[in-house]
N, C-alpha and C positions, 0 to 999 in steps of 0.2 A: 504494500500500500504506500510506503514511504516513495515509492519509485515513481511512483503514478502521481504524487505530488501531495501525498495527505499524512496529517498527524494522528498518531494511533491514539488512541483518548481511552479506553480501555477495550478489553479483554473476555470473552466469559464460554464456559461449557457448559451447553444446557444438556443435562442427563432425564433421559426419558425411561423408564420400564412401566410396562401396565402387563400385570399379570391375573390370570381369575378372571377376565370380563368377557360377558355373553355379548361384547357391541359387535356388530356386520361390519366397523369397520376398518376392526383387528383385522380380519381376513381381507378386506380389499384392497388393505395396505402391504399384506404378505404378495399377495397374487401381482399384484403391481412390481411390487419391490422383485418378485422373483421372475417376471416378464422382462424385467429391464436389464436383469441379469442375465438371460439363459443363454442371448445373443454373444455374452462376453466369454460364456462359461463353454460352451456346446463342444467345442474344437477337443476341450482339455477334458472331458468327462466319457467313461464308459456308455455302450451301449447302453446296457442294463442302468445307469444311471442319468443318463437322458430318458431314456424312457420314465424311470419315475416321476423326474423333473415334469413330462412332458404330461404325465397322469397327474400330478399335482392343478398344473396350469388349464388343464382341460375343465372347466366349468359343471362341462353334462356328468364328467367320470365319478363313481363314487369314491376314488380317492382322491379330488377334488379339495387342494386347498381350504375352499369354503369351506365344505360342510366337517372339520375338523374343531376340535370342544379344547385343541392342548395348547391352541398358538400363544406366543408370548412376543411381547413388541419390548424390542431393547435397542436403544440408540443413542449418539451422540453427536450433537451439532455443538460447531465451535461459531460462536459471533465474536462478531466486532464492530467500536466504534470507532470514528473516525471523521474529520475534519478538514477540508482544504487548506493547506497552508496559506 
């Protein structure tokens, strides 16, 4: 940011886990998140584990991402503030 011409003013990690919830959209944040992956991941992964991947990400499949009762949502975003010199 310094380079681009800006004062860093602060700093911060925002820590996320939500574990135990019945919300729709635990699961269409997993489906998403693992759609946007699969493209990066495909090359590097076993048959047999593309295919589950690919059973995961299928909507109709009853192994189907969604209709899973165990997902857990764990993440880290880092912010920041900042200010034009």
């Amino acid at each position: 940011m310094t380079a681009a011409g800006f004062t860093l003013e602060g700093e911060r990690t925002i820590t996320v886990s939500i574990e135990h919830s019945s919300s729709d959209a635990i699961g269409r944040y997993a489906l998403n998140s693992l759609r946007r992956m699969r493209s990066a991941v495909a090359d590097a992964l076993s048959v047999e584990d593309l295919t589950a991947l690919d059973q995961l990400l299928d909507t109709d499949s009853p192994h189907s991402i969604l209709r899973r009762d165990d997902l857990v949502v764990r993440t880290e975003r880092a912010v920041w503030a900042a200010r034009r010199t």
